[in-house]
C-alpha positions as CSV (number, residue, x, y, z in Angstrom):
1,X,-4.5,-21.9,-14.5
2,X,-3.6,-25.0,-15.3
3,X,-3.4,-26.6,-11.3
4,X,-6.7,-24.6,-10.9
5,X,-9.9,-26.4,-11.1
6,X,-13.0,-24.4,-10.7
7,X,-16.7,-26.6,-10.1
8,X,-20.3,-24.8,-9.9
9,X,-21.9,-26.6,-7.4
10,X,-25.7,-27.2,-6.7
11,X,-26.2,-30.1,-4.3
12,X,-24.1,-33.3,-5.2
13,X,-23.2,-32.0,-8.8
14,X,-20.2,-30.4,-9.3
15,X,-20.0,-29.1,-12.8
16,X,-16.4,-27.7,-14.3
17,X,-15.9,-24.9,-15.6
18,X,-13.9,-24.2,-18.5
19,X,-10.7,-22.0,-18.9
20,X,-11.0,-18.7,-21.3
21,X,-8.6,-16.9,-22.5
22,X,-9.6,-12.9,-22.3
23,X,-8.7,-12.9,-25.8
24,X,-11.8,-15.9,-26.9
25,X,-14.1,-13.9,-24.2
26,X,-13.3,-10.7,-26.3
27,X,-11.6,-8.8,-23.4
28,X,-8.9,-6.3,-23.8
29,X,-5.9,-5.4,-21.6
30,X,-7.2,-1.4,-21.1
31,X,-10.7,-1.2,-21.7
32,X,-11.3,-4.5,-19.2
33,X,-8.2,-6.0,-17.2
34,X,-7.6,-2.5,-16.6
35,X,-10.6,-1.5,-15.5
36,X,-10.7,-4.4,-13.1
37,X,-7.7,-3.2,-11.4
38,X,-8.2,0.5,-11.0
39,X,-11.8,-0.6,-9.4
40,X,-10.9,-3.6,-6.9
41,X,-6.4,-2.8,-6.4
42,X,-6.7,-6.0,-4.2
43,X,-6.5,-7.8,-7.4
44,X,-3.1,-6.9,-7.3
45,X,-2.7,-7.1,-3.4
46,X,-3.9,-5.8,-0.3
47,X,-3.4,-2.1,0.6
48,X,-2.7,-0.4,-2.2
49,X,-4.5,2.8,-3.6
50,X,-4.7,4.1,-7.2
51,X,-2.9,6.8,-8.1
52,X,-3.1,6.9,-11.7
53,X,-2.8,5.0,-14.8
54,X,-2.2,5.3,-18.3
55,X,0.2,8.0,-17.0
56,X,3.0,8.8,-20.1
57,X,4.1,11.9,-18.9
58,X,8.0,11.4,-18.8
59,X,10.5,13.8,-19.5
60,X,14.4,13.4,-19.7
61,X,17.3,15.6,-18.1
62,X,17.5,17.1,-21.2
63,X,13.9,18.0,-21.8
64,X,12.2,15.4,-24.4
65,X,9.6,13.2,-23.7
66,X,9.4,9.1,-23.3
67,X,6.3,7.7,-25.5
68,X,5.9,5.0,-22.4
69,X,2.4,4.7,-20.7
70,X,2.6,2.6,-17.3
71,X,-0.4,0.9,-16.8
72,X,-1.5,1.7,-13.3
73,X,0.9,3.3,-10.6
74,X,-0.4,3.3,-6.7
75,X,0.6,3.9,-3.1
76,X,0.5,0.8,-0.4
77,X,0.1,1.7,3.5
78,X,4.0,2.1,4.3
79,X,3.9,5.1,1.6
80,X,5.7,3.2,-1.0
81,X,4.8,3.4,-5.0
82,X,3.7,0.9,-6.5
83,X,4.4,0.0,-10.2
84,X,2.1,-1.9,-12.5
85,X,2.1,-3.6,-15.6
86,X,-1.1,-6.0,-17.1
87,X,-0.8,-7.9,-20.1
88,X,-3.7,-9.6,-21.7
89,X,-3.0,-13.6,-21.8
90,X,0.8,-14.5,-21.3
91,X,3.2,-12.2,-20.3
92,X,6.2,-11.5,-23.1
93,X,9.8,-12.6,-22.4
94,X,10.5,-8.9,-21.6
95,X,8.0,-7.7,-19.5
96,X,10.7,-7.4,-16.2
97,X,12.5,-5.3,-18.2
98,X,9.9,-2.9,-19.2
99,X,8.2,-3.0,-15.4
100,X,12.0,-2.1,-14.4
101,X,12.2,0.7,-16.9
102,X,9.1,2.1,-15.4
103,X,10.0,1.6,-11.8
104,X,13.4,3.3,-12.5
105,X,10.9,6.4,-13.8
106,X,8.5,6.5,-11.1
107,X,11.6,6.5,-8.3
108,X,11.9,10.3,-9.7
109,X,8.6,11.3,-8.0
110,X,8.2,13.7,-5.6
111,X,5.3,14.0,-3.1
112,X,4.0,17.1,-4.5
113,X,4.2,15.6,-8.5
114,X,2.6,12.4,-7.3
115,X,-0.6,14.8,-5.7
116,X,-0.6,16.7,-8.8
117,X,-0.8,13.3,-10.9
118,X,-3.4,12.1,-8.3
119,X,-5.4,15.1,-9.0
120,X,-5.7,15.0,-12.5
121,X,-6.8,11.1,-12.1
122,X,-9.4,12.3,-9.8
123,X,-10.6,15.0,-12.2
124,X,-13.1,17.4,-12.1
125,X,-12.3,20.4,-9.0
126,X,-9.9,18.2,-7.1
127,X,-6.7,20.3,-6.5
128,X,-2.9,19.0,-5.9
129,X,-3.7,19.9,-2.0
130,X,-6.8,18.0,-1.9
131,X,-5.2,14.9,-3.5
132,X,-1.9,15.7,-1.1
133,X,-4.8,14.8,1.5
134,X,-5.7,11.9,0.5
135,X,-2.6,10.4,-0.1
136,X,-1.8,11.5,3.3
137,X,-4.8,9.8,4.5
138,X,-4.2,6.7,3.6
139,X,-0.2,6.5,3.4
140,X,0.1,8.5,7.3
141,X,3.9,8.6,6.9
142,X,4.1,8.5,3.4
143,X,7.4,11.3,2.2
144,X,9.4,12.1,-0.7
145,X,11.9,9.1,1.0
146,X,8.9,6.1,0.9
147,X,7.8,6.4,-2.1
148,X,11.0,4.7,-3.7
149,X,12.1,2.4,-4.5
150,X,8.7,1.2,-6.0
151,X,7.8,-1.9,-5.8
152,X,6.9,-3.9,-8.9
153,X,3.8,-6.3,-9.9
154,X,3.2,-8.2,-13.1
155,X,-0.3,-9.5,-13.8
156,X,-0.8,-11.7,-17.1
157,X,-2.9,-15.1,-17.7
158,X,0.2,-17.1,-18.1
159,X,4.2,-16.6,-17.3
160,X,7.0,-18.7,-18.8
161,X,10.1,-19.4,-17.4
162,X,12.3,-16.9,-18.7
163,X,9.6,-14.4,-16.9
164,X,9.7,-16.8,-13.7
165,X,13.2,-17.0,-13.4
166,X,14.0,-13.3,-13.8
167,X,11.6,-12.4,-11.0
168,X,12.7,-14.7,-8.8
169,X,16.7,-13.8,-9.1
170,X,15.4,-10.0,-8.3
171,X,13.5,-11.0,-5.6
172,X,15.7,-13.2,-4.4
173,X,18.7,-9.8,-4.5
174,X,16.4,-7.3,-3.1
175,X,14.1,-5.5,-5.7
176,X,10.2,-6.5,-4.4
177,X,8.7,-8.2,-7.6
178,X,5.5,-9.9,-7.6
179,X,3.4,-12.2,-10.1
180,X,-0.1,-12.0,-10.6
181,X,-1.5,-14.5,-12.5
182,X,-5.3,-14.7,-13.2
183,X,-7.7,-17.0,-15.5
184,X,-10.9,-16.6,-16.7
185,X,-13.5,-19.1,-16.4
186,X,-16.8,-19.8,-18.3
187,X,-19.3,-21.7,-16.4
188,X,-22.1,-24.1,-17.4
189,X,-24.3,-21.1,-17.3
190,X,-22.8,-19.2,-19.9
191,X,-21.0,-16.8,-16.7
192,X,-17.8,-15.4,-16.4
193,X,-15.6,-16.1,-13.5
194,X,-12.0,-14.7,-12.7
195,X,-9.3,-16.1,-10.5
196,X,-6.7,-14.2,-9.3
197,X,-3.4,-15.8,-8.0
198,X,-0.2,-14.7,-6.6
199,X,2.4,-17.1,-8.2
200,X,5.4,-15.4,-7.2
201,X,6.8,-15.0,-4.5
202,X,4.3,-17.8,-2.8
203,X,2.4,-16.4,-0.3
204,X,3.0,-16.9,3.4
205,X,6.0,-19.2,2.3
206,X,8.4,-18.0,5.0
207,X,6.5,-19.2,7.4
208,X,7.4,-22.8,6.3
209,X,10.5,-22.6,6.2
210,X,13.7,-22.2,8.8
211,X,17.0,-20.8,7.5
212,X,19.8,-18.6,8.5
213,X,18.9,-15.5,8.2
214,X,20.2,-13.1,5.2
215,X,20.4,-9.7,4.1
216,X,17.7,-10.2,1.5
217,X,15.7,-11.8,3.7
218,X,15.9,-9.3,6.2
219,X,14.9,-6.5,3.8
220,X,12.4,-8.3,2.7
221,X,10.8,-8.8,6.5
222,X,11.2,-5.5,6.8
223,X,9.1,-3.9,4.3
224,X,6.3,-6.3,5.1
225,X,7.2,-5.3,9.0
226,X,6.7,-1.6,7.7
227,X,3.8,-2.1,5.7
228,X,1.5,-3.6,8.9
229,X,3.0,-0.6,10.9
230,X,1.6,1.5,8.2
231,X,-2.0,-0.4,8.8
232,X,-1.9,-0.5,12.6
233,X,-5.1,2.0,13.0
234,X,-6.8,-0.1,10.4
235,X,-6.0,-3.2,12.1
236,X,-7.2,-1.6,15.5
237,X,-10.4,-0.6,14.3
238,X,-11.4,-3.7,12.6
239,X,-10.3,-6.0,15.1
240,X,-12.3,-3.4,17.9
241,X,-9.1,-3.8,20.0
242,X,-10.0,-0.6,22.1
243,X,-13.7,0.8,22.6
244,X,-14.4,4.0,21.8
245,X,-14.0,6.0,24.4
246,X,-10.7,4.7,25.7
247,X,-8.5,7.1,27.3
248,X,-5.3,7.7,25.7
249,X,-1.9,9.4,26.8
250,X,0.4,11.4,24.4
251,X,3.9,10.4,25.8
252,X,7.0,11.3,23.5
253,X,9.4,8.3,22.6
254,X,12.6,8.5,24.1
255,X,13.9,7.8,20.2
256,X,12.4,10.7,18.8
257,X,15.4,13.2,18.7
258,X,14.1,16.7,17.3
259,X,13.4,18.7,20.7
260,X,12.1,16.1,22.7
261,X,12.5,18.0,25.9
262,X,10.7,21.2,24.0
263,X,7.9,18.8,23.4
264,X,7.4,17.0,26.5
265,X,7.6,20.7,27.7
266,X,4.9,22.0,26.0
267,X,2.6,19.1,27.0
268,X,3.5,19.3,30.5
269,X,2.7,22.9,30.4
270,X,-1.5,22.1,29.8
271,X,-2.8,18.7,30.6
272,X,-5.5,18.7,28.7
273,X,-2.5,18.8,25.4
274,X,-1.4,15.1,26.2
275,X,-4.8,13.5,26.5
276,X,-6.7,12.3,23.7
277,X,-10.2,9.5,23.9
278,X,-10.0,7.0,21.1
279,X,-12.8,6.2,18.0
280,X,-13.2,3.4,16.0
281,X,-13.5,5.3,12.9
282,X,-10.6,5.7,10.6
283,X,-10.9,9.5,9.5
284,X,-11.0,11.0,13.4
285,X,-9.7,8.0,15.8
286,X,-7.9,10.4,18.1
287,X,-10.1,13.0,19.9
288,X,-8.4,15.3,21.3
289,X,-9.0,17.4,24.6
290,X,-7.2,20.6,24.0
291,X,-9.9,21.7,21.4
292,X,-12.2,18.6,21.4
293,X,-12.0,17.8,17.9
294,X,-11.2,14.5,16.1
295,X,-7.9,13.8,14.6
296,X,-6.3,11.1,12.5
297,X,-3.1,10.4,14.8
298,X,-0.5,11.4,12.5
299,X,-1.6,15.0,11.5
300,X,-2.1,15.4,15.1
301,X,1.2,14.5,16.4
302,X,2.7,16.5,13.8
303,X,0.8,19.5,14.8
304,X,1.9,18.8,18.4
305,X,5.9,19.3,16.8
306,X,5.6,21.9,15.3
307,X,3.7,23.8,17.7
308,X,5.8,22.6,20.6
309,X,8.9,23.8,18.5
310,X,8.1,26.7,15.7
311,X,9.1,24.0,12.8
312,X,7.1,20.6,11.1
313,X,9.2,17.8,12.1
314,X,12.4,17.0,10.3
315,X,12.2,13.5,10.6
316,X,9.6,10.8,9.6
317,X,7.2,10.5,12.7
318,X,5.7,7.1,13.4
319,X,2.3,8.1,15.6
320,X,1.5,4.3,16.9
321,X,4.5,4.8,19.4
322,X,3.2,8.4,20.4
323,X,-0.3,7.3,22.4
324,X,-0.6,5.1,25.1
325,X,-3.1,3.2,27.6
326,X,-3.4,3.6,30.8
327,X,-1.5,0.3,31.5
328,X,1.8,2.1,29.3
329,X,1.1,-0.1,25.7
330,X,1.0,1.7,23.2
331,X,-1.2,2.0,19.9
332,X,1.8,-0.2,17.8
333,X,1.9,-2.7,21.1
334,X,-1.6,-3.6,20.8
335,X,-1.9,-4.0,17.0
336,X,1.1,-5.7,16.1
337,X,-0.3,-8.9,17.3
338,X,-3.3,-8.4,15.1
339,X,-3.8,-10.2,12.5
């Protein structure tokens, strides 16, 4: 990147390293940026899982197929897709079109097609329920109604402005669009080094800046708000904000409106159905005392509903509100400070 520099340092000398393109380093798009991505997705941002890539299979209302292959396609924390597109060196002039044309494709998708797409990335036995589980376990409220619309990232070496602009002006009217750029470094010792860099939209740049509020900024707020909802347990457990052990309450929000007094009923009605001891481990934080076994706290509030009621829950739950201390905060109180 050209306001990058990069030094290997031993003692007082600092020693350059030069820029490589993947192309002089004899690195291709699939076989290596690829690769990178589907086996470290931080590279294209925090909290996103692989679904699949290379996936071609489109079909049209009338039954013929699309030749397209998307690159990689995953799932962030809030349950939202997320569409991919690499590009060896500098991204061409069109590339937002063509990450549009996919993200307009991958709003079609169901739950149940994305777990049958996830299990034939994961291969071998895996079935569509097992890979339903998964994405379950790590998108808690993920539904047919998160998954769109996707959101888009672009990762190339270089962008020009025509790439630049374009990304911006959708940002700036509501589709989320990011830029990835990255550059490969060779260092004095004959290593290769890569830097990855968000270029658009800059990082942490709302924080610098005070203006009125609008309805693009707003949206955007609240997908980033929805996202660290979506992490809230992760956040809990690696920040250790409760020890294991902690007594927790199961106390229906007054804003859920499918049965609440049916549910509140049917905890009222056993006491050991409402009380639940917390665990710093992400696969089982919520044990529960009705049958002493360990939870995650979104399948168990769901089984709460539809026992309580004789139906799953109609609406999307949100579990952080459901469980509470002993001095009333609950699990979305304590984490959203965390950083």
């Amino acid at each position: 990147m050209a306001d990058e520099l990069v030094f290997t340092v031993q003692g007082a000398t600092a020693t350059p390293a030069k820029p490589l393109s993947l192309t002089n380093a004899g690195l291709l798009e699939r076989q290596h940026l690829q690769q990178w991505v589907i086996d470290y997705p931080e590279l294209i941002g925090a909290g996103v899982k692989v679904v699949t890539f290379e996936f071609g299979k489109w079909v049209t209302a009338g039954g013929s197929t699309q030749a397209d292959r998307l690159d990689v396609l995953g799932l962030d924390r809030s349950g939202r897709l997320v569409v991919v597109e690499l590009k060896r060196d500098r991204a061409p002039d069109t590339v937002t079109m063509q990450a549009i044309n996919y993200a307009a494709m991958a709003s079609r998708f169901s739950l149940d097609a994305l777990a049958e797409v996830h299990a034939a990335h994961l291969g071998g036995t895996t079935t569509s329920a097992e890979a339903l589980t998964q994405l379950r376990e790590w998108a808690e409220g993920v539904s047919d109604e998160t998954l769109g619309p996707p959101r888009i990232v672009l990762m190339a070496s270089d962008f020009g402005p025509t790439v630049t602009n374009t990304a911006l002006f959708l940002f700036q009217n509501g589709i989320e669009i990011r830029l990835v750029r990255y550059q490969l470094y060779r260092t004095a010792a004959g290593e290769n080094v890569l830097s990855v860099t968000q270029l658009l939209p800059v990082p942490d740049a709302e924080a610098f800046m005070v203006r009125p509020r609008s309805s693009v900024t707003t949206q955007a707020a609240s997908h980033v708000a929805g996202e660290r909802r979506a992490a809230a347990v992760q956040r809990l457990i690696a920040h250790n904000a409760l020890p294991d052990g902690t007594a927790l309450t199961i106390v229906v929000p007054d804003l859920v409106d499918q049965d609440r007094d049916a549910i509140r009923a049917w905890l009222d009605a056993d006491s050991s159905r409402a009380r639940v001891r917390w665990h710093n481990d992400e696969k089982g934080p919520a044990e529960w005392e009705h049958d002493g076994q360990r939870h995650r706290i979104l399948p168990l509030i769901r089984h709460i509903v539809t026992a309580a009621t004789g139906q799953p829950p109609r609406a999307q739950l949100w579990p952080p509100n459901w469980y509470r201390t002993s001095d009333e905060k609950t699990l979305h109180q304590i984490a959203e400070p965390l950083p």
